[in-house]
C-alpha positions in Angstrom: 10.4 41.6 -12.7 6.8 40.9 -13.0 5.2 39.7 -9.2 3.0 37.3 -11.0 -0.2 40.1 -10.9 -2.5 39.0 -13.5 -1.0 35.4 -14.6 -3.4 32.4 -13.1 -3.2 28.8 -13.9 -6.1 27.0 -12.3 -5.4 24.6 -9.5 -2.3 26.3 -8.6 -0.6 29.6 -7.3 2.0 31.8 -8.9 5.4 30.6 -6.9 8.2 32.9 -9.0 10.3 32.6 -11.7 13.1 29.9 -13.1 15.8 30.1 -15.9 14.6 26.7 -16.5 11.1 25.4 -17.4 11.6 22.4 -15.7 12.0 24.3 -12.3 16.0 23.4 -12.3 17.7 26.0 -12.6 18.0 29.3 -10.7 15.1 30.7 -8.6 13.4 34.2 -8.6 11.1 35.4 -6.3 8.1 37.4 -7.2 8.8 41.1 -7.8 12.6 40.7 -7.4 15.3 42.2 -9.6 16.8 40.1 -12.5 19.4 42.0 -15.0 18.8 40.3 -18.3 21.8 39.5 -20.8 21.1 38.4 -23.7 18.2 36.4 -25.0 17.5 35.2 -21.3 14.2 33.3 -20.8 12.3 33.0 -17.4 9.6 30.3 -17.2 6.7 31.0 -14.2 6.6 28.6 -11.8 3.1 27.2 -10.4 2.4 25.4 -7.3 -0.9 23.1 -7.1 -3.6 24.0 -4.4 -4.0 20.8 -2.4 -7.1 21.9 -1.6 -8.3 21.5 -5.2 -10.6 18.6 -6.2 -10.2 18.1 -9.4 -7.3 15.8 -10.8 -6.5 15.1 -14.7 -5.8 11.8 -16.0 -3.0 11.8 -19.0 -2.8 8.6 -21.0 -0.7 9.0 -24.1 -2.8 11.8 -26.1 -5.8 11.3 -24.0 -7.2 13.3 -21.1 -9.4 12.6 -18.5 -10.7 15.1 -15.6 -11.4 13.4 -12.0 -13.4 14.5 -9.6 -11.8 13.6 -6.2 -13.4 12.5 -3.6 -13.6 14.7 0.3 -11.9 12.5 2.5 -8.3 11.6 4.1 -7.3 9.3 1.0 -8.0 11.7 -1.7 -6.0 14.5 0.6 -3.2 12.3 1.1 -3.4 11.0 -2.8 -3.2 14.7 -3.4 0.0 15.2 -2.0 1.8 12.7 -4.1 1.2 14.6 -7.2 2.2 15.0 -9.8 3.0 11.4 -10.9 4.1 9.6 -13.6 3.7 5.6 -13.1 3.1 2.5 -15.2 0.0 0.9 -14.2 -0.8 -2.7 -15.1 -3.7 -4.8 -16.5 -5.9 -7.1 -14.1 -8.6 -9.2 -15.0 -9.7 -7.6 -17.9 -11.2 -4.1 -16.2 -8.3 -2.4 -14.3 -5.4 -1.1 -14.3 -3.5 -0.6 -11.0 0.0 0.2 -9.3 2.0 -0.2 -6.3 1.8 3.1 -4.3 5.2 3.9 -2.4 3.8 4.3 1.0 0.6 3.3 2.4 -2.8 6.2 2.3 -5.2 6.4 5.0 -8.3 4.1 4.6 -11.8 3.8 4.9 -12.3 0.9 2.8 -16.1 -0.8 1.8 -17.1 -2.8 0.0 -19.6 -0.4 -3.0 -21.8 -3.7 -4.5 -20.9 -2.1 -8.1 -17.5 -0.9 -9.6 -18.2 2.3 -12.0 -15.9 2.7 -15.1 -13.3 5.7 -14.3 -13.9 4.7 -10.3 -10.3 5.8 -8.6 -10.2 3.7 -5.8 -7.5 2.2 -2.7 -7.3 -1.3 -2.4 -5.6 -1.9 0.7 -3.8 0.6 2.0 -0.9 1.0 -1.0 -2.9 -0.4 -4.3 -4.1 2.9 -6.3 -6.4 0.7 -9.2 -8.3 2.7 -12.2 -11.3 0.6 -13.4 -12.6 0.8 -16.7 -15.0 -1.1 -16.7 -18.5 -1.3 -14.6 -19.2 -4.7 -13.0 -19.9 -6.6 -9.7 -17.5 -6.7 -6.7 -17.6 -8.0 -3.2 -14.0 -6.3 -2.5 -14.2 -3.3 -0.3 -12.2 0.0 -1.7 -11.3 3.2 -0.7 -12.9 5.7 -3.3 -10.2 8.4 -4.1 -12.3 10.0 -6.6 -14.0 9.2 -10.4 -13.5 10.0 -14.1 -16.1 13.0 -15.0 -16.4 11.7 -18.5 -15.1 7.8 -18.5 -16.2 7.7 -22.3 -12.6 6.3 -24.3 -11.0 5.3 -20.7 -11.2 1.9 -21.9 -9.6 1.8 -25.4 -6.8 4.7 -23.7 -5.9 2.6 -21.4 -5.5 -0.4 -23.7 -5.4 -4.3 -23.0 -1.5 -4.5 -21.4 0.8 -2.0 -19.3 0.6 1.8 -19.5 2.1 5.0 -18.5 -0.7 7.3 -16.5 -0.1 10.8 -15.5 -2.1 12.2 -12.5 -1.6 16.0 -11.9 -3.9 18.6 -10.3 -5.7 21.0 -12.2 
C-alpha cells in the first residue's frame, strides 16, 4: 500500500488510509499491507497542521480564506476545527455563535470594526462582522477575511450555516 510519498494537501499531513471517506470505517496505516477483493476503495486520510494560519470560510457556495491571527485565541480557535455551526444575525453587521467552551482572551477595544474581522467577544462569543463601523466593545481578534468582497450578501440578512476548516 502506498506510504502517502508524493500526495500533499496543504494545511495538513498524510495520516493513512480508510475504507470510508468519511474516516469511519477501518484504518490503515501508511505503508501497511491491504489484500484487495473486489472493487475495494481506500480514501487518504489528512490531518490539519495546527500550526497553519490560514482558515477557510464556507458559506453555502461561497468561500472565503482567513488569515488568523498569532496569538493564544486563534491557537486555541484552531483546535476546534473543523466546524460546522449556525451563526445568527445581530444588528445589522454580524453574525455570531455560542462557542462550547470558553478561549483564552486578550480582549480591546480596536475604535473600528473591519468587514470579514473574526473576533472573541467575551470569552465564548466567536462573531463574524461584515460590515465596517464604529465600536467601543473590546474583542479578541482571532483573525480576518483576506478578500471580504461578497461576505455580506453570503452571509445574508437572517441565520446561516458557516463552515470553518484549515487549509
Amino acid at each position: 500500500m502506498n506510504d502517502g510519498s508524493g500526495l500533499s494537501r496543504t494545511g495538513h499531513t498524510f495520516a493513512g488510509w480508510n475504507t470510508q471517506p468519511n474516516g469511519t470505517g477501518t484504518d490503515y496505516a501508511a505503508g501497511s499491507n491491504y489484500t484487495l477483493t473486489g472493487n475495494s476503495i481506500l480514501y487518504a486520510k489528512w490531518n490539519p497542521l495546527v500550526d497553519s494560519n490560514t482558515m477557510r470560510v464556507t458559506v453555502g457556495s461561497n468561500t472565503f480564506n482567513v488569515s488568523l491571527a498569532s496569538n493564544p485565541t486563534a491557537t486555541a480557535f484552531k483546535t476546534l476545527l473543523p466546524m460546522t455551526i449556525n451563526m445568527s444575525e445581530l444588528n445589522g453587521n454580524e453574525k455570531y455563535y455560542g462557542l462550547p467552551q470558553s478561549l483564552p482572551t486578550n480582549a480591546s477595544n480596536p475604535g473600528t470594526i473591519q468587514n470579514g474581522d473574526l473576533m472573541l467577544y467575551g470569552s465564548t462569543t466567536l462573531v463574524l462582522f461584515y460590515k465596517t463601523f464604529s465600536t467601543s466593545y473590546s474583542y479578541t481578534r482571532i483573525g480576518s477575511v483576506d478578500n471580504p468582497s461578497g461576505l455580506q450578501s453570503a452571509l445574508g440578512g437572517g441565520s446561516v450555516t458557516v463552515i470553518f476548516e484549515l487549509i
